[in-house]
C-alpha positions as CSV (number, residue, x, y, z in Angstrom):
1,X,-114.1,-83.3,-207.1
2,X,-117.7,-84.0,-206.2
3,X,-117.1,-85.6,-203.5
4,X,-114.6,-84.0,-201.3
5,X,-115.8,-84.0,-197.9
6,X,-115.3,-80.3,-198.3
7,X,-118.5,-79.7,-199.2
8,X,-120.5,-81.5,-196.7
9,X,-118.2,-79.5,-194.1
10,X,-118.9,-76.5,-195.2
11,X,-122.7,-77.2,-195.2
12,X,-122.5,-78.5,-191.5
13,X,-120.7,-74.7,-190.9
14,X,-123.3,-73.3,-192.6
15,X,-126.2,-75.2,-190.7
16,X,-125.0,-74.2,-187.9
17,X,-125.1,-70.3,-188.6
18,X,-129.0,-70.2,-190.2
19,X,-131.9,-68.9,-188.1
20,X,-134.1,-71.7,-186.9
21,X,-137.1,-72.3,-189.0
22,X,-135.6,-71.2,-192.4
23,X,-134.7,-71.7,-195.9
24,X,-131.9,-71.1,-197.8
25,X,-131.9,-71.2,-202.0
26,X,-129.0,-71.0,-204.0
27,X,-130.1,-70.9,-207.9
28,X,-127.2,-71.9,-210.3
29,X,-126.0,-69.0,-212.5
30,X,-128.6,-68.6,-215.5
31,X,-127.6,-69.9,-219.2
32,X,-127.0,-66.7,-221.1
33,X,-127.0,-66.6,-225.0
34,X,-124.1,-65.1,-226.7
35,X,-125.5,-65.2,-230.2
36,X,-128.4,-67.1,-232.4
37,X,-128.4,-70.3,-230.8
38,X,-124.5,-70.3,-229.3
39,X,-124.2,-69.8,-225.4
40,X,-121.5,-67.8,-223.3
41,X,-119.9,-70.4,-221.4
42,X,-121.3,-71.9,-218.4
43,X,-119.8,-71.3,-215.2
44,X,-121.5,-72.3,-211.9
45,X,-122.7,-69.5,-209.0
46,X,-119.7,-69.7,-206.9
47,X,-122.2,-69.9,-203.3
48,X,-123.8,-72.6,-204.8
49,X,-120.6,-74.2,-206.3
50,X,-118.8,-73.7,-202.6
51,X,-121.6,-75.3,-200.7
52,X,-122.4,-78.4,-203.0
53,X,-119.2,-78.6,-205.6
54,X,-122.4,-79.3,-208.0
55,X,-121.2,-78.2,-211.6
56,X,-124.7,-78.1,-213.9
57,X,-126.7,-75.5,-214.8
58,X,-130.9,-75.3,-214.1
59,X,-130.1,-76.7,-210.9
60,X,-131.1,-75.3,-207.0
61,X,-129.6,-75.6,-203.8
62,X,-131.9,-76.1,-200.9
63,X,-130.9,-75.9,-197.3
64,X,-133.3,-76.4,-194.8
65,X,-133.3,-75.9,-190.9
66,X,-136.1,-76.5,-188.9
67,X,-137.2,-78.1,-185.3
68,X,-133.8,-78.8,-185.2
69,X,-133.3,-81.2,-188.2
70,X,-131.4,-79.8,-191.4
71,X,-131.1,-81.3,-194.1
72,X,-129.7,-80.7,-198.1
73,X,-132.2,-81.1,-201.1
74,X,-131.0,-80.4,-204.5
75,X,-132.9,-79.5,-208.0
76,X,-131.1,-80.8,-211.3
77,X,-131.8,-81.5,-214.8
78,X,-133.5,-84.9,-215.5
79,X,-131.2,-87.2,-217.1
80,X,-132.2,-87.0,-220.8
81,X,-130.7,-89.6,-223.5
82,X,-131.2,-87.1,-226.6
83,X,-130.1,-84.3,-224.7
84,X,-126.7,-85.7,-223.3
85,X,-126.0,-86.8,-226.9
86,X,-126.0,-83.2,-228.0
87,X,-124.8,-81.3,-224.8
88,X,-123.1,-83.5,-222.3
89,X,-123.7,-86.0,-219.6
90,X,-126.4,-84.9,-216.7
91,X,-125.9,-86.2,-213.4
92,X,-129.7,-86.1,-212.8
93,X,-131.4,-86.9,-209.7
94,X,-129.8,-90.0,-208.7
95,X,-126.5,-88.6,-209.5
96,X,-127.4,-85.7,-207.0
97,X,-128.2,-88.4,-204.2
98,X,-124.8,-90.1,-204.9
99,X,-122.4,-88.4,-206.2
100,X,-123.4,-85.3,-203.9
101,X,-124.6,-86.1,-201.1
102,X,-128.4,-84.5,-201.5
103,X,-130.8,-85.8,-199.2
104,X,-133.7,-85.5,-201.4
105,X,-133.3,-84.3,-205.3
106,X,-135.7,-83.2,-207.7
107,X,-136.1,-82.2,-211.4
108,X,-136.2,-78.9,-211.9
109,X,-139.4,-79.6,-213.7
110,X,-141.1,-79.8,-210.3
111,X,-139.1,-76.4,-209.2
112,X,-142.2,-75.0,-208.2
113,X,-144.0,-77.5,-206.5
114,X,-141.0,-78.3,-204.3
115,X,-140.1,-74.6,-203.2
116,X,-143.4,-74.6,-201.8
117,X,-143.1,-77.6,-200.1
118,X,-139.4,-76.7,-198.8
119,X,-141.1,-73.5,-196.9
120,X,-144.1,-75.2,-195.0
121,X,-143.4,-74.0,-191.6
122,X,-140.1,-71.7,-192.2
123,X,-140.6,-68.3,-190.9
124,X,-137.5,-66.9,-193.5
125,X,-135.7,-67.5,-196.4
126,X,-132.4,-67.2,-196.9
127,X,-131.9,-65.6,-200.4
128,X,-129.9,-63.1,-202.8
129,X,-132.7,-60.4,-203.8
130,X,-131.4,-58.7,-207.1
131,X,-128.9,-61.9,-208.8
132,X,-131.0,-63.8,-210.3
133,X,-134.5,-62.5,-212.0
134,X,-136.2,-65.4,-213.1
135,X,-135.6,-66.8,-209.2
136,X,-136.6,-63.3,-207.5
137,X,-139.9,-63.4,-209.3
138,X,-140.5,-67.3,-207.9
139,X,-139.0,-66.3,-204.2
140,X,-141.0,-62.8,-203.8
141,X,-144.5,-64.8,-205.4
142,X,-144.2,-67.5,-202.9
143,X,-143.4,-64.7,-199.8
144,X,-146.7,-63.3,-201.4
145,X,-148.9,-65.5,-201.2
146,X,-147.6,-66.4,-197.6
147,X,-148.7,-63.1,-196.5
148,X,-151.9,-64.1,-198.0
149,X,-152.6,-67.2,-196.1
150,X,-152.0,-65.8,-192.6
151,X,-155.8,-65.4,-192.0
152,X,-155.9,-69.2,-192.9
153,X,-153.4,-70.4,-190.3
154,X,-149.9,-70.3,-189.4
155,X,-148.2,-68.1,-192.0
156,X,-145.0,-69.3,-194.0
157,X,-141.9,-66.9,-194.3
158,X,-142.6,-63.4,-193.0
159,X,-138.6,-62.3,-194.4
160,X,-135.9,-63.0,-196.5
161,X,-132.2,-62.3,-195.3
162,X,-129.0,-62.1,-197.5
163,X,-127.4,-65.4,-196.8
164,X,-124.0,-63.3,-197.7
165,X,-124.5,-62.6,-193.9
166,X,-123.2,-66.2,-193.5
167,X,-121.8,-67.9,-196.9
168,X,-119.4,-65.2,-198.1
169,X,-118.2,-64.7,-194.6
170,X,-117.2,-68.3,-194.9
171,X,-115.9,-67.8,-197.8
172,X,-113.8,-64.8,-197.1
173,X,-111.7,-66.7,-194.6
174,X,-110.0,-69.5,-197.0
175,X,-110.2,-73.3,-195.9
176,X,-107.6,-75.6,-196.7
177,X,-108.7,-76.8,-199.6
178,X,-109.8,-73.4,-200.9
179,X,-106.3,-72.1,-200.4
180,X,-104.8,-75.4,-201.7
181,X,-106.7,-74.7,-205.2
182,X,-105.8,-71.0,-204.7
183,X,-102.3,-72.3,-204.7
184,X,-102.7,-74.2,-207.8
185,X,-104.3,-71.3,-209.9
186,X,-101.2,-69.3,-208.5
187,X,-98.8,-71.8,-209.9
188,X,-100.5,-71.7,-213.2
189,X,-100.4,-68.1,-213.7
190,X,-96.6,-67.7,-212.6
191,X,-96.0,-70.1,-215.2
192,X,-97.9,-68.4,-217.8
193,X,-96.3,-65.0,-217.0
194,X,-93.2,-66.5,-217.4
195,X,-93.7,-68.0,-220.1
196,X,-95.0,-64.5,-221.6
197,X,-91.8,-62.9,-220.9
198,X,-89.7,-65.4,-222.3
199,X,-91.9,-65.4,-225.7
200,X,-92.0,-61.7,-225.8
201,X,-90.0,-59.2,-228.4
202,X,-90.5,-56.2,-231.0
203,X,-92.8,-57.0,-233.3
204,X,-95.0,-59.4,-231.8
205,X,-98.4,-58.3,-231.3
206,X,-100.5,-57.7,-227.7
207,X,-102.8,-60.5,-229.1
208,X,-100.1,-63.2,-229.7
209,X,-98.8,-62.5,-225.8
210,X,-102.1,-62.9,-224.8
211,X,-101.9,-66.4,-227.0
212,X,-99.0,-67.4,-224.4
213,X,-100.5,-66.7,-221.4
214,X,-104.2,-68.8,-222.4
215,X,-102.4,-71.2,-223.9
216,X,-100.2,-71.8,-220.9
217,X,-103.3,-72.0,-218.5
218,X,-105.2,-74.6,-220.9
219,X,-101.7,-76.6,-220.9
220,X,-101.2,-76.7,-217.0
221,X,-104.9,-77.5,-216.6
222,X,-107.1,-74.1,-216.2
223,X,-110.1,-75.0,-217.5
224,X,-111.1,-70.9,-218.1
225,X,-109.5,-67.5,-217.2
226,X,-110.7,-66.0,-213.7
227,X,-111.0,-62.6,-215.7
228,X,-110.6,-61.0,-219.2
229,X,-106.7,-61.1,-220.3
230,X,-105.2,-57.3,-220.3
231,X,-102.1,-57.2,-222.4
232,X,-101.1,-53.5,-222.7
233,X,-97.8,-52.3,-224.2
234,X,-96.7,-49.2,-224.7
235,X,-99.2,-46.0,-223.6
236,X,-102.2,-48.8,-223.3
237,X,-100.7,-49.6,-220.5
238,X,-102.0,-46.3,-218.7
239,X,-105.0,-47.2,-219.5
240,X,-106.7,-49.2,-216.2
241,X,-108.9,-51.6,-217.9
242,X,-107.6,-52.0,-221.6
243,X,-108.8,-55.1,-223.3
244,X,-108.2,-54.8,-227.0
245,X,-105.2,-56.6,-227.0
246,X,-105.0,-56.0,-230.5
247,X,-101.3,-53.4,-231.2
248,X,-98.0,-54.4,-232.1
249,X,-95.2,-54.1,-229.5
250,X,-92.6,-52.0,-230.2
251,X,-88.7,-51.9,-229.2
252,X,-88.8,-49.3,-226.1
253,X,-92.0,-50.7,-224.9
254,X,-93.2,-51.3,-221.6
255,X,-95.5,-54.6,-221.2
256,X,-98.5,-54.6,-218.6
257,X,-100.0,-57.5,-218.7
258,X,-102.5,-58.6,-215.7
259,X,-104.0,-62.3,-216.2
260,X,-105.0,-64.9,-213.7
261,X,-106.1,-68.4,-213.8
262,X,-109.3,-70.6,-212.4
263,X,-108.9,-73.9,-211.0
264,X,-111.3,-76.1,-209.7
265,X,-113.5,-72.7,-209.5
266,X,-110.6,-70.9,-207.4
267,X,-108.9,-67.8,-209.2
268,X,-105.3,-66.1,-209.0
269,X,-105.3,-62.8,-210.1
270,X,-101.6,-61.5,-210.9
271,X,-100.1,-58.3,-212.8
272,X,-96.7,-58.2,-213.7
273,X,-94.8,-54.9,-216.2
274,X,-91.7,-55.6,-218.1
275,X,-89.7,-54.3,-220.7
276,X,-90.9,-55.7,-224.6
277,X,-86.7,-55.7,-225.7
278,X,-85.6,-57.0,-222.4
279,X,-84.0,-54.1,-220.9
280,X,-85.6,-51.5,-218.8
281,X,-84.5,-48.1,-219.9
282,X,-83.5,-45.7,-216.8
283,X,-86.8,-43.6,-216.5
284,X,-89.0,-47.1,-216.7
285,X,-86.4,-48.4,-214.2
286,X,-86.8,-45.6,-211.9
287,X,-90.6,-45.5,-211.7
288,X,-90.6,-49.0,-211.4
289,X,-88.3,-49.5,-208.6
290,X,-91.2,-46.7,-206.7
291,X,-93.7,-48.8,-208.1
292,X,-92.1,-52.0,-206.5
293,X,-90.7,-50.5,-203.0
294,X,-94.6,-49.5,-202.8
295,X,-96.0,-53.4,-203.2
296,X,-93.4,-54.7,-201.1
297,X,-94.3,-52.3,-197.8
298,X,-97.6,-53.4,-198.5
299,X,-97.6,-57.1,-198.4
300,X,-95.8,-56.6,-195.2
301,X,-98.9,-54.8,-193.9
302,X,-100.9,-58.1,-194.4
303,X,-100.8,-59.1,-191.0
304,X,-103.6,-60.1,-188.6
305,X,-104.4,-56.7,-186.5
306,X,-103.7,-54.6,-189.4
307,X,-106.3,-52.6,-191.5
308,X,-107.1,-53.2,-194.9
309,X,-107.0,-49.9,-195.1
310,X,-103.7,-50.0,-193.9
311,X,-102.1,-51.9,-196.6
312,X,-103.8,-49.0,-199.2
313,X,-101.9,-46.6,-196.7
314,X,-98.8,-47.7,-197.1
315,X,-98.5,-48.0,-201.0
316,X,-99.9,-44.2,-201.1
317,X,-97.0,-42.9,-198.7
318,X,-93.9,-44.8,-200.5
319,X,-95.3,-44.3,-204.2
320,X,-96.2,-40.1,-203.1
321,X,-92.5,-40.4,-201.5
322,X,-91.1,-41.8,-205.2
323,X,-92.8,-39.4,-206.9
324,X,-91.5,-36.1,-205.2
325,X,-88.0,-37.9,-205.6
326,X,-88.2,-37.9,-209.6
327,X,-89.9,-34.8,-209.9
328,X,-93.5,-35.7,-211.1
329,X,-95.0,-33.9,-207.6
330,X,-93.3,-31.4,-205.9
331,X,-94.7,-30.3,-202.3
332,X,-94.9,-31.7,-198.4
333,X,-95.6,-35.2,-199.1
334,X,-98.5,-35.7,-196.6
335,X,-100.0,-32.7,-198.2
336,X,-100.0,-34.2,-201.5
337,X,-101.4,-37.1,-200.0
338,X,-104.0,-35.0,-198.0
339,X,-104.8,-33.1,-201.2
340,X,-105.5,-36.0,-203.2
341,X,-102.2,-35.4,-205.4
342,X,-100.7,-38.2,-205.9
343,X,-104.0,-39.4,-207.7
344,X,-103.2,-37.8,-211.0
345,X,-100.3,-40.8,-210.8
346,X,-102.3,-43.4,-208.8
347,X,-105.9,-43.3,-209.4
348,X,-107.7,-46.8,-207.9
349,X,-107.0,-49.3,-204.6
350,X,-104.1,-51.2,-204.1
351,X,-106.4,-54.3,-203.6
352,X,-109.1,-56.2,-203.1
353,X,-110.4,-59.7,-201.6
354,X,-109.7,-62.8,-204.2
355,X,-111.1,-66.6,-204.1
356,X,-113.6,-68.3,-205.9
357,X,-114.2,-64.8,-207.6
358,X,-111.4,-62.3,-208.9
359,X,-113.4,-59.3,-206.9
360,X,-113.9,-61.9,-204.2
361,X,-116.9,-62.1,-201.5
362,X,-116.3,-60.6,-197.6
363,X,-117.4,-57.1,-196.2
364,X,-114.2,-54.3,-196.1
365,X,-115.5,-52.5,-193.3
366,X,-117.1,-53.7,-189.9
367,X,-120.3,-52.4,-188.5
368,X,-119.1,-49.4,-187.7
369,X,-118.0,-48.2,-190.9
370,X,-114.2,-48.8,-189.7
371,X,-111.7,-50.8,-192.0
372,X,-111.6,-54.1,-191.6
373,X,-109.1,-56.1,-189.5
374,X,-107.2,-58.5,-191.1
375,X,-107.2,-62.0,-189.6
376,X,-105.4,-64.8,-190.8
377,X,-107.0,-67.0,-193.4
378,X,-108.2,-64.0,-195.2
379,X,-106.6,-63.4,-199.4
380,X,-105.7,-60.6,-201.0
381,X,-104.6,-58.8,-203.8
382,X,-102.0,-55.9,-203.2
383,X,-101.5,-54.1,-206.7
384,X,-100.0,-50.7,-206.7
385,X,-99.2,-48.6,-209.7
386,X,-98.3,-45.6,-211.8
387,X,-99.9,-44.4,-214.9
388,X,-98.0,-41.4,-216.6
389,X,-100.3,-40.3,-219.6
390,X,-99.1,-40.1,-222.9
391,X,-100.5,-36.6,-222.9
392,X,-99.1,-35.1,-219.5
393,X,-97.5,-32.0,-220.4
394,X,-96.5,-31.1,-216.8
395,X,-94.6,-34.3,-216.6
396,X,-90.8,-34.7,-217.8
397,X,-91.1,-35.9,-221.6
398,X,-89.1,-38.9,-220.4
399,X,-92.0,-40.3,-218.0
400,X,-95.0,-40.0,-220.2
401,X,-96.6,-43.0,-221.2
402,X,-95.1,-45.0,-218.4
403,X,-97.7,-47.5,-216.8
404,X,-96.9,-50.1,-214.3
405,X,-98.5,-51.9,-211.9
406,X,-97.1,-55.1,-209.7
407,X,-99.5,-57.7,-208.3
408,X,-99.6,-60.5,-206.2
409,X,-102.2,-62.4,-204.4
410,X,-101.4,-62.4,-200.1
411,X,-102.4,-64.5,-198.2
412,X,-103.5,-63.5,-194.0
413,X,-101.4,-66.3,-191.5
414,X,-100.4,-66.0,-188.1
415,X,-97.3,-64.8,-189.0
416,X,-95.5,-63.3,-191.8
417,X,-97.7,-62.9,-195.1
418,X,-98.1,-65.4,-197.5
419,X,-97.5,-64.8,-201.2
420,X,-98.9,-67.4,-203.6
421,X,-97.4,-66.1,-206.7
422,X,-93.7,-65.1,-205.6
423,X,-92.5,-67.8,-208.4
424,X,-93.1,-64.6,-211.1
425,X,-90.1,-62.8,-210.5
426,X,-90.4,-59.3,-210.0
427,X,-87.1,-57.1,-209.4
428,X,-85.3,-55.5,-212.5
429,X,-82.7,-57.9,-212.5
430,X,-84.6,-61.3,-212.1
431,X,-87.0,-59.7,-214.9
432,X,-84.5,-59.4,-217.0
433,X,-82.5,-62.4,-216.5
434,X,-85.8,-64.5,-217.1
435,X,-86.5,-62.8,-220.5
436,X,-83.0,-63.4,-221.7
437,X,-83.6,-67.2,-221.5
438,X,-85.5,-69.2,-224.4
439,X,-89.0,-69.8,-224.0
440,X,-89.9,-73.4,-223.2
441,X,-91.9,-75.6,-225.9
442,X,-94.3,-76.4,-223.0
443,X,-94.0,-74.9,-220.3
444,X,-94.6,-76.7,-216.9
445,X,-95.1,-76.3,-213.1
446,X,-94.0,-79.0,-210.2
C-alpha cells in the first residue's frame, strides 16, 4: 500500500500547483480519548493519507517548494521497543525514508525545531487554519514571530493559504486508483446490503441487521465503516439521521437502512429500503416506485456539462410529479415546487461529493456562485427520498410512516454515468426476489 507510486504522483501534481517559496503542513488527525485510558480509533487525515499513504498518528507531512527545488520531509514517531510491544509496530524515521519515499524524516520530538527550519526563506504556508488546534497554535506562533524578525532581515512567511485550493481539488476528480478502491468499498457494501435483505424478517431487531451489514464488511475486508450504520424500520425510518438501531422489526415494516464501507481509506456510501416480510404492500410500493423513477432521472443527469444542481433538479420535479399523482400535494406542480411544497415530503439534497470521505472534499459552486459543472472523473452520491411522518394528519392514513430513500454512488465519465453499486438491486421485483432466497453462511464478492 505504501508504496504505490500513487503517492509520489500525486505529490509531483501537487508540486506543481504550490506558490513558489512555500510550505505546505499536513498534521495527522489527533489521538482522541474515548474514555479513561481507551482511545477512539485512529484513522488517518485523509490530505495527509492521499499525498503520502502514511498510516500513523503524531506524524507531519511537509512539502516544500523553493528556488525551484521541492522536496518531501516527513515527521513520525521514533521507533520505540516498549512502546511497539504494547501498541503496534512504528515505522519510525527510517521506515519513512523507505517505505515512503520521505526525503528527510524526523521525530516528532524535534517537531518544533524542524518547522522552523522547513520555513527559512518561504514567503507562505500552505495550511488548514481551524482543523487541528494543537498545530494552529505552532503554525500561527511561528508566522508570529516572522513578523517579528522583519526588522532583522528578510522576513519568513508573510501568509498562509488553504491548501484545499489545491489538494481537495485533486481529490475531487478521482484517479485511477482512487476510483479502483472506490470500486472495491462499493462491492463490499452491495454485498452487505444483500446480505441484509436476505437475513432480514419479523422479529429480528434493527441492531442484529446492523450485525449483518458490519459483519459483512469485516468479512470482505473493510477494515471500518465510512459512516455510523442507520438501520431504521418502521416510522424511524422518517427520521433522517436515526442511529439507535436499537427496535424490533415488525411484519408490515419498511427497512431503511443506509451503510457504506472504507477500503484502503476510500468510502461507498449506499442506502437501500425494503420491505422487513418480503413483500411491499401497495402504498409502500407506490411511493417507492416515485421514490425510484426520481433516482433514476437523476443519475442520468450526471453527465459532464451538467449542473450539480441539476441532478437535485431533476429528483424535485419527478418526486413533486409522484406526489400530486397519489394525492399527498395537490396544486400546479412547479408551484409547489416554487413554494417549497414538496419539502414537507422531501426535506435535504439529493447528494453530495464522496471519496476518501463520506461528505467528500471539492467546492459545489464556482467563483461566481453558479453550480458547479460536472466533469468527468468527479463521484457522487444521488439519494432521493420521501419521509411521510407518523403524525401527518393531512396525509391518507395509508402513507404515514412511509420513509424511503434510494442511493447510489455515480460516478462523472465521458459518457454515460457510472454506477458503482448497481450490484444492490433496487426495483420491487429484484428486491423481492433477493429476499426470498436464503442468506449465505459467508457471504462473498468476485
Amino acid at each position: 500500500m505504501a508504496q504505490d507510486p500513487i503517492y509520489a504522483a500525486r505529490r509531483d501534481t501537487f508540486f506543481d500547483l504550490m506558490p513558489e517559496n512555500s510550505l505546505a503542513i499536513f498534521p495527522s488527525s489527533p489521538v482522541r480519548a474515548r474514555n479513561n485510558d481507551v482511545d477512539h480509533e485512529f484513522r488517518q487525515d485523509s490530505d495527509l493519507f492521499y499525498l503520502s499513504g502514511f498510516p500513523e498518528p503524531e506524524s507531519v507531512v511537509l512539502m516544500s517548494r523553493q528556488g525551484g527545488e521541492q522536496s518531501f520531509s516527513m515527521v513520525v514517531r521514533p521507533r520505540d521497543k516498549m512502546r511497539e510491544i504494547w501498541d503496534g509496530k512504528r515505522y519510525g524515521v527510517e521506515g519513512a525514508k523507505s517505505e515512503f519515499g520521505a526525503d528527510e524524516a524526523f521525530t516528532v520530538n524535534d517537531l518544533a525545531e524542524t518547522l522552523q527550519k522547513a520555513l527559512e526563506g518561504k514567503r507562505a504556508i500552505l495550511y488548514a487554519l481551524g482543523t487541528n488546534t494543537e498545530m494552529d497554535e505552532r503554525v500561527l506562533g511561528l508566522l508570529s514571530r516572522s513578523r517579528r524578525m522583519k526588522r532583522k532581515g528578510p522576513g519568513g512567511p508573510i501568509r498562509v493559504h488553504d491548501p484545499a485550493e489545491f489538494v481537495h481539488e485533486m481529490r475531487l476528480r478521482k484517479d485511477d486508483a482512487g476510483l479502483s478502491r472506490m470500486q472495491r468499498a462499493a462491492d463490499i457494501t452491495a454485498a452487505a446490503h444483500n446480505a441484509a435483505m436476505r437475513a432480514t424478517s419479523p422479529g429480528m431487531t434493527e441492531r442484529q441487521v446492523q450485525a449483518v451489514i458490519e459483519g459483512t464488511f469485516r468479512i470482505l475486508g473493510s477494515a471500518r465503516n465510512g459512516y455510523p450504520c442507520i438501520v431504521a424500520g418502521g416510522d424511524n425510518a422518517t427520521i433522517l439521521h436515526y442511529n439507535e438501531n436499537d427496535q424490533p422489526l415488525g411484519d408490515g415494516d419498511l427497512l431503511l437502512i443506509d451503510a457504506g464501507a472504507e477500503y484502503d481509506y476510500y468510502t461507498a456510501d449506499v442506502t437501500r429500503t425494503f420491505p422487513v416480510s418480503g413483500k411491499f404492500t401497495e402504498a409502500q410500493r407506490e411511493i417507492y416506485e416515485i421514490v425510484l423513477a426520481a433516482q433514476l432521472a437523476s443519475i442520468d443527469r450526471c453527465r459532464p456539462g451538467n449542473t450539480f444542481d441539476s441532478v437535485h433538479d431533476i429528483s424535485v420535479q419527478v418526486l413533486t410529479e409522484g406526489l400530486v399523482r397519489v394525492g399527498l400535494l395537490e396544486g400546479e406542480v412547479n408551484e409547489l415546487i416554487e413554494s417549497g411544497a414538496y419539502k414537507r415530503f422531501y426535506m435535504h439534497r439529493t447528494g453530495h461529493w464522496i471519496g476518501m470521505d463520506v461528505h467528500d472534499v471539492g467546492e459545489y459552486f464556482d467563483g461566481e456562485g453558479e453550480s458547479r459543472i460536472l466533469a468527468p472523473g468527479m463521484a457522487l452520491t444521488v439519494e432521493p427520498g420521501l419521509y411521510i411522518g407518523p403524525d401527518d394528519e393531512e396525509a391518507d392514513p395509508k402513507y404515514r410512516g412511509i420513509g424511503i430513500r434510494i442511493e447510489d454512488d455515480i460516478v462523472v465519465t465521458d459518457g454515460e454515468p457510472l454506477n458503482l453499486t448497481s450490484a444492490c438491486p433496487k426495483s420491487v421485483e429484484d428486491i423481492e426476489g433477493l429476499m426470498a432466497e436464503a442468506a449465505p453462511e459467508f457471504p462473498s464478492i468476485a
